[in-house]
KEBA-95789 format. One record per residue (C-alpha): residue number from 1; x, y, z. Coordinates in Angstrom, 3 decimals. Layout:
<recs>
- lumfi x y z
- NUM X Y Z $
...
</recs>
This chain:
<recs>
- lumfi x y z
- 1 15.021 -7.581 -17.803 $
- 2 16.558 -5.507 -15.196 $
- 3 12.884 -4.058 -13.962 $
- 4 9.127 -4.654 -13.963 $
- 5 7.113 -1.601 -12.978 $
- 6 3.891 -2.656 -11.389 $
- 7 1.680 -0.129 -11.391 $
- 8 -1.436 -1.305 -8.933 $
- 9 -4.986 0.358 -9.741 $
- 10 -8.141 0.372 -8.525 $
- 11 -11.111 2.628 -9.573 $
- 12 -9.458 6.109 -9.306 $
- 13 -7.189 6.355 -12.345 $
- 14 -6.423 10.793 -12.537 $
- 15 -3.613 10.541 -12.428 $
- 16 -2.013 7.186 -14.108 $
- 17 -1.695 8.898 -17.283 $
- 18 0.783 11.622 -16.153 $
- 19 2.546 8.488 -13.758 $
- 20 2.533 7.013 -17.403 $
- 21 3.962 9.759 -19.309 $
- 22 6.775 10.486 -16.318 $
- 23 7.969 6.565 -17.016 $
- 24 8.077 6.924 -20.640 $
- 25 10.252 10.402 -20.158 $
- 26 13.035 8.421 -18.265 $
- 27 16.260 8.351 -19.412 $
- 28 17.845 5.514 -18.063 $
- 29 20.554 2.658 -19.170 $
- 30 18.248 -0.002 -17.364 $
- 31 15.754 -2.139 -19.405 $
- 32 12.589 -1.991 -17.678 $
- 33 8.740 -2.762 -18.419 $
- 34 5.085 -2.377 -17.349 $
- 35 2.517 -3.823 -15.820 $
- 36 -0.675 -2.567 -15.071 $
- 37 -2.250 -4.732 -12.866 $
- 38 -6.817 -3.898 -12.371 $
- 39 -7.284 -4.588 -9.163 $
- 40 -11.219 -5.881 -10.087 $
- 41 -12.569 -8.026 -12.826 $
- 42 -12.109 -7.126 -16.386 $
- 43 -15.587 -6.449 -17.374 $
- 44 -15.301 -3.390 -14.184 $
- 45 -12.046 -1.936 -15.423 $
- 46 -12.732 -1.437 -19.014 $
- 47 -13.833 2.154 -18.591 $
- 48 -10.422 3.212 -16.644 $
- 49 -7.976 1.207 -19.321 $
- 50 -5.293 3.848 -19.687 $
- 51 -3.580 5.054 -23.434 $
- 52 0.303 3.984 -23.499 $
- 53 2.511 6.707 -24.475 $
- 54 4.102 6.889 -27.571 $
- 55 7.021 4.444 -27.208 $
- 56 6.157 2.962 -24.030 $
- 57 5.011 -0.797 -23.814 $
- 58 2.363 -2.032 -21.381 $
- 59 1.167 -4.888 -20.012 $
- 60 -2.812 -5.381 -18.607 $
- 61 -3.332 -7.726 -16.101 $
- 62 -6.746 -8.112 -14.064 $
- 63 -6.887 -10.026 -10.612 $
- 64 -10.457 -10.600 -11.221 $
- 65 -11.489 -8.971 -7.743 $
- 66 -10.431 -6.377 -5.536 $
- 67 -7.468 -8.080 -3.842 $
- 68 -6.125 -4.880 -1.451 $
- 69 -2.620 -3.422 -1.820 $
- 70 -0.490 -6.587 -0.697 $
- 71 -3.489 -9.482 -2.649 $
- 72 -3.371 -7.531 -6.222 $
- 73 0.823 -6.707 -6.118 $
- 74 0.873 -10.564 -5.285 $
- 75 -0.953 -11.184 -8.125 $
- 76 0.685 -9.233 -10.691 $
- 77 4.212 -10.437 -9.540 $
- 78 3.508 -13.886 -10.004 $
- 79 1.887 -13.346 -13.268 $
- 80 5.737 -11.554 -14.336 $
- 81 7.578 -14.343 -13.142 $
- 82 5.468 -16.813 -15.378 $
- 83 6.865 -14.885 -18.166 $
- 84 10.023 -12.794 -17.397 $
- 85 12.851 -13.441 -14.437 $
- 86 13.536 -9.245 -13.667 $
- 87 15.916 -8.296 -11.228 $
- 88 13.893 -5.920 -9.472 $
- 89 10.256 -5.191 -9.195 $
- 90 9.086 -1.539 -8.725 $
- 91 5.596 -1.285 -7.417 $
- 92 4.122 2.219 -7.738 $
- 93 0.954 3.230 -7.110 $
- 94 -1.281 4.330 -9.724 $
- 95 -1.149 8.295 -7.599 $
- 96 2.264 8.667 -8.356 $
- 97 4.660 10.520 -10.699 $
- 98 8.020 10.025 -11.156 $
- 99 10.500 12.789 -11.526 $
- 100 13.397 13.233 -13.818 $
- 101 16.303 10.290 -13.535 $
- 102 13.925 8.844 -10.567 $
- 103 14.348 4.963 -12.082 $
- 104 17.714 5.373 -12.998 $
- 105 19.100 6.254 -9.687 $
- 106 16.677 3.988 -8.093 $
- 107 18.532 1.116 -10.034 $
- 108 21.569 2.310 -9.665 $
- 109 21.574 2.861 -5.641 $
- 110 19.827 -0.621 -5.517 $
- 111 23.126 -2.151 -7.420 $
- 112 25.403 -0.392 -4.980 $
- 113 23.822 -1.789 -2.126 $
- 114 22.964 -5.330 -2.448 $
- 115 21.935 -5.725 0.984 $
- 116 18.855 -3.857 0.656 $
- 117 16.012 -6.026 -0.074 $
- 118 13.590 -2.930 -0.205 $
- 119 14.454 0.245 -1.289 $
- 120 12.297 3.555 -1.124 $
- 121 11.672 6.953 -2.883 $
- 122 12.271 10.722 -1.248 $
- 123 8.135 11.543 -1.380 $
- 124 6.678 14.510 -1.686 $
- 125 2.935 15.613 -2.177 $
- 126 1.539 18.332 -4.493 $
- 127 -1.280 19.326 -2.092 $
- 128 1.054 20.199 0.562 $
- 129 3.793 22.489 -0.088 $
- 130 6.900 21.603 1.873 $
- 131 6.216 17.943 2.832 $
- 132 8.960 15.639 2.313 $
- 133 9.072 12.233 3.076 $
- 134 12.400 10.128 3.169 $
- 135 11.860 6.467 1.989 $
- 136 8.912 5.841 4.562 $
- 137 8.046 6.192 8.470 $
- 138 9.372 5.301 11.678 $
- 139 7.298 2.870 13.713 $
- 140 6.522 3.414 18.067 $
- 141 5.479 -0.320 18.683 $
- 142 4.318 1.133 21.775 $
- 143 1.531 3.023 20.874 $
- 144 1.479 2.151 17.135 $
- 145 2.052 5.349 15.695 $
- 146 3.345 5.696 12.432 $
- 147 5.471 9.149 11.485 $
- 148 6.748 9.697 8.312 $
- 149 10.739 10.341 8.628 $
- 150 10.859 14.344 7.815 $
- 151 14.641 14.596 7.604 $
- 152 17.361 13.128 5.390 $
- 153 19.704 12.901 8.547 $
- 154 17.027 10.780 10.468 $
- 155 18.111 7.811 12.075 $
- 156 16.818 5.373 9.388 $
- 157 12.893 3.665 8.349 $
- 158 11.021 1.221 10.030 $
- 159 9.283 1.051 6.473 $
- 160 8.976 1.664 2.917 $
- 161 6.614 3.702 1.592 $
- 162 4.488 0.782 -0.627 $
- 163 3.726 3.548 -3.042 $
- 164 7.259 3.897 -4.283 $
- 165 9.490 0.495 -3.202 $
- 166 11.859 -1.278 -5.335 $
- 167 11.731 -5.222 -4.125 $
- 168 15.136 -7.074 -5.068 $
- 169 14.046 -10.143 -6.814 $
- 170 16.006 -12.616 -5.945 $
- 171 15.415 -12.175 -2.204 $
- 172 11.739 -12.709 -2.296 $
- 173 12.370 -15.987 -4.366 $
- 174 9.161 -18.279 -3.495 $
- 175 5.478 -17.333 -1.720 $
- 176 4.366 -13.769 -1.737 $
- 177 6.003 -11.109 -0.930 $
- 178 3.134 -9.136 0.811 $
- 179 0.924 -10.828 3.162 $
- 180 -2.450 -10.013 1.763 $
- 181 -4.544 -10.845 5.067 $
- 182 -4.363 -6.920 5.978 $
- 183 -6.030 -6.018 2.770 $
- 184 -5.270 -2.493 3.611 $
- 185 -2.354 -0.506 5.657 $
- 186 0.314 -2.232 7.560 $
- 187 1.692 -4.775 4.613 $
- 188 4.694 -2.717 4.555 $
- 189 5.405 -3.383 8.021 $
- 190 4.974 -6.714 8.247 $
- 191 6.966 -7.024 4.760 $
- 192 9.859 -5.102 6.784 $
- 193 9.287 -7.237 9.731 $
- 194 10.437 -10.293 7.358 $
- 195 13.207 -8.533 5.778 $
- 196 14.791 -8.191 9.070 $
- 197 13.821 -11.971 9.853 $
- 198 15.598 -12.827 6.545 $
- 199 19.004 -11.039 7.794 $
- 200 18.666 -7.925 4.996 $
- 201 17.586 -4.575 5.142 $
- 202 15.655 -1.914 3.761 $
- 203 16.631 1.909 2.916 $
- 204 15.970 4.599 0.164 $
- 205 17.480 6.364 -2.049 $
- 206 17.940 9.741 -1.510 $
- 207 18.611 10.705 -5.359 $
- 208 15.031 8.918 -6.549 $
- 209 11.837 11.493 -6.273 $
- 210 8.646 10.810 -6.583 $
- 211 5.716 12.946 -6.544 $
- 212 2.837 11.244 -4.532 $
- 213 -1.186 12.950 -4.380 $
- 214 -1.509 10.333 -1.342 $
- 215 -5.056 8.944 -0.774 $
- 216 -6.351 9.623 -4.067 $
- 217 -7.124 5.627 -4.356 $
- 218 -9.618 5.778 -1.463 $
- 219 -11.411 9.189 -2.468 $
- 220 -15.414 8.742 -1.328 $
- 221 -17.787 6.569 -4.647 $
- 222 -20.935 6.574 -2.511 $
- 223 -21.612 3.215 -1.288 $
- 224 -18.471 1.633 -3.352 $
- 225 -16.114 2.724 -1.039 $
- 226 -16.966 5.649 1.607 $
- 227 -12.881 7.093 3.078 $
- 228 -14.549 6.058 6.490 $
- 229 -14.002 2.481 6.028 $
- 230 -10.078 3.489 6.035 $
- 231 -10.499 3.813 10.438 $
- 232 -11.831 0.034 10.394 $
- 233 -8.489 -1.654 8.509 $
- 234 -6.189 0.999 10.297 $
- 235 -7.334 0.202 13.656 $
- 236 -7.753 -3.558 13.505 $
- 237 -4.612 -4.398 11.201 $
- 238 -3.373 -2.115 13.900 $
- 239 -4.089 -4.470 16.665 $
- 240 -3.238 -7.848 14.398 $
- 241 -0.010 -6.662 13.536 $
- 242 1.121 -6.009 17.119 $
- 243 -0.418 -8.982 18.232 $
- 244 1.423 -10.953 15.667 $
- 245 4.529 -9.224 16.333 $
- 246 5.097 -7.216 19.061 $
- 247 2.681 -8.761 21.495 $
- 248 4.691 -7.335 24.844 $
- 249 3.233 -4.085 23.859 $
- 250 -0.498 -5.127 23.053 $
- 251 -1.873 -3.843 26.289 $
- 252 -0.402 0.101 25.676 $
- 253 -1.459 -0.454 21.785 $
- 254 -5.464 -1.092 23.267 $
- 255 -5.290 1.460 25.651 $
- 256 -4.221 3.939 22.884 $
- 257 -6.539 2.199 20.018 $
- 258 -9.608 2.116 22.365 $
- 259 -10.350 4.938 25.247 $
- 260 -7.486 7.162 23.106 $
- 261 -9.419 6.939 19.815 $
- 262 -12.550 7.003 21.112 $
- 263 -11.954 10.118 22.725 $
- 264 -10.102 11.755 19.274 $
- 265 -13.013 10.960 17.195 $
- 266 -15.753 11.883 19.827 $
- 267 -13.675 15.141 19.952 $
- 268 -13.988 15.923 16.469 $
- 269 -17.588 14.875 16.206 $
- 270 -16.437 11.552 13.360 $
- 271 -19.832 9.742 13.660 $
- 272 -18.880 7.614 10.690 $
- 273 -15.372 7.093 11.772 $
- 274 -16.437 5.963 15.252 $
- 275 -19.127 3.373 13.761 $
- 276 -15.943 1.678 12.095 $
- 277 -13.401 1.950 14.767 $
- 278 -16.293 0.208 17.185 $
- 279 -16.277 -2.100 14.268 $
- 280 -12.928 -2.829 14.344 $
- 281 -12.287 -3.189 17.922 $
- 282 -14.863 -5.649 18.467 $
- 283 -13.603 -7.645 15.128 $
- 284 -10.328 -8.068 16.820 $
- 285 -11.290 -8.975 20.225 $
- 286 -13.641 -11.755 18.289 $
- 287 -10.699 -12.689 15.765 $
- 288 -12.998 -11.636 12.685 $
- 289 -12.200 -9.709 9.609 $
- 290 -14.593 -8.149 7.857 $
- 291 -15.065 -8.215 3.867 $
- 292 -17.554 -5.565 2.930 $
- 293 -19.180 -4.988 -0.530 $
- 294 -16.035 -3.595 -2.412 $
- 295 -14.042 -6.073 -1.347 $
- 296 -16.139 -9.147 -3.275 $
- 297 -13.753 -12.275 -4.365 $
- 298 -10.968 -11.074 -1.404 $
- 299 -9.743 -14.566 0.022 $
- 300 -7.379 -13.861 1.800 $
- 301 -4.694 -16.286 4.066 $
- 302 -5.791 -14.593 7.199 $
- 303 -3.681 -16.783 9.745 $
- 304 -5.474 -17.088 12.624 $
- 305 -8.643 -14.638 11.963 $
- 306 -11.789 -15.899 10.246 $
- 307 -13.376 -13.918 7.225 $
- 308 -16.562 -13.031 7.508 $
- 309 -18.944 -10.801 4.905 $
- 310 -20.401 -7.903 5.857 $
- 311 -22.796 -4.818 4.564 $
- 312 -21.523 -1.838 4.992 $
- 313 -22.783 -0.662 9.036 $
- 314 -26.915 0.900 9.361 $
- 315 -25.469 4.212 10.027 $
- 316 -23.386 5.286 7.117 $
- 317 -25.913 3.573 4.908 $
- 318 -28.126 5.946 5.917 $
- 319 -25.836 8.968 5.613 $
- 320 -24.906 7.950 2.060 $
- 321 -28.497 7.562 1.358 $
- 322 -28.593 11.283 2.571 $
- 323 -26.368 12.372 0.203 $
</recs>
């Protein structure tokens, strides 16, 4: 098998079955299948089981529990490898389309350059006319901002974008390859981080498109999963990832994450979003991370942080409640 598409899902399906139908429309010389991996148990995912396309084969998987980006891709790449030895795994998210010839140039850049270990998509996003993104972001260890690279002739990625990335088999061999302690945002940094530790690179194609309605995965299910929660795992994974990494610039990282944020989202009256960055901020500085509700069954290798359950905080309880 040249690829397995794993297609990740969780909850918000709108728009797997056009993703679906824009996989089955390829025209390409590779052999490739699919794998829809439910990122929750069976019994919860029933409702949201998608109709193949005529001609199109696919695989269900269930992890059981909601793993995060990096636990439920682990999950559905080792189940593959139990069965099947692909060359190259293409993880997509279940908010993306492909366009025309997407997989097949995809494939074929990946075979041209065989020391890419990641390879990337051009992005762009229906609900905002104009925006391009090429192959994924550039990364100011500094401050820890992330900005996606606008322009073709940029000077390279820090990243992949994990909704469109092509993973060359063969170099991710034994283990996982996404560490599934951050649960959510920053696994495709630290995945680059090892890349460059193993002596590879990543890059992106600029012939593969993809069409990508980002954030549709964390849209607002009352008390399931309220957006909000998003400002907890972006601030403290964040913080871990620098601290893990890049710990020289820790100190400018805080002084943005904490006086910096708390000003932005004081600014723009975020009551909900500050109850969750306060959240995260103290997690850190205590070496915690928190599982709340949604999360249920996440176990996590979390290095050096301990797990801990949690409700979801007073405050947006009551503001759901409200709703």
């Amino acid at each position: 098998m040249d690829v397995t598409i794993v297609i990740l899902c969780w909850r918000n399906q709108e728009h797997l079955p056009a993703l679906l139908r824009s996989i089955a429309g390829q025209r390409t010389s590779s052999r490739f299948d699919v794998v829809i991996c439910h990122n929750e148990a069976e019994s919860a995912a029933r409702s949201v089981r998608p109709d193949a396309p005529a001609g199109l084969a696919i695989s269900e998987v269930f992890s059981g529990a909601n793993l995060g980006y990096g636990g439920g891709n682990n999950f559905a790449i080792a189940w593959v490898r139990q069965r099947s030895d692909p060359r190259y795994f293409l993880i997509l998210n279940s908010d993306v389309v492909l366009h025309d010839g997407a997989l097949d140039a995809l494939v074929k850049w990946a075979d041209g350059h065989p020391e890419m270990a990641v390879v990337g998509a051009v992005h762009d996003d229906p609900s905002r006319p104009g925006y391009r993104c090429f192959g994924g972001s550039r990364y100011d260890r500094t401050f820890s901002i992330i900005t996606p690279n606008a322009s073709p002739a940029g000077r390279g990625i820090d990243y992949v974008h994990g909704a469109a990335a092509l993973l060359r088999s063969a170099d991710f061999p034994a283990g996982k390859p996404f560490a599934d302690k951050y649960f959510l945002f920053f696994e495709e940094l630290e995945l680059a981080a090892r890349v460059e530790g193993m002596g590879k690179r990543i890059g992106y194609c600029p012939e593969c498109r993809v069409s990508h309605f980002e954030g549709a995965s964390r849209r607002r299910r009352r008390d399931d999963f309220p957006p909000e929660v998003a400002e907890y795992f972006e601030n403290l994974n964040a913080l871990r990832f620098t601290r893990d990494h890049h710990p020289r610039s820790l100190p400018t990282v805080l002084l943005f994450r904490v006086p910096g944020k708390f000003a932005y989202l004081c600014l723009r009256a975020q009551g909900a979003r500050l109850v969750f960055w306060a959240l995260a901020i103290t997690d850190f500085l205590r070496g915690r991370v928190r599982r709340f509700p949604f999360q249920s069954g996440w176990q996590p290798g979390a290095g050096r942080d301990q797990v801990v359950d949690s409700d979801f905080p007073w405050l947006l309880r009551r503001l759901l409640r409200a709703e």
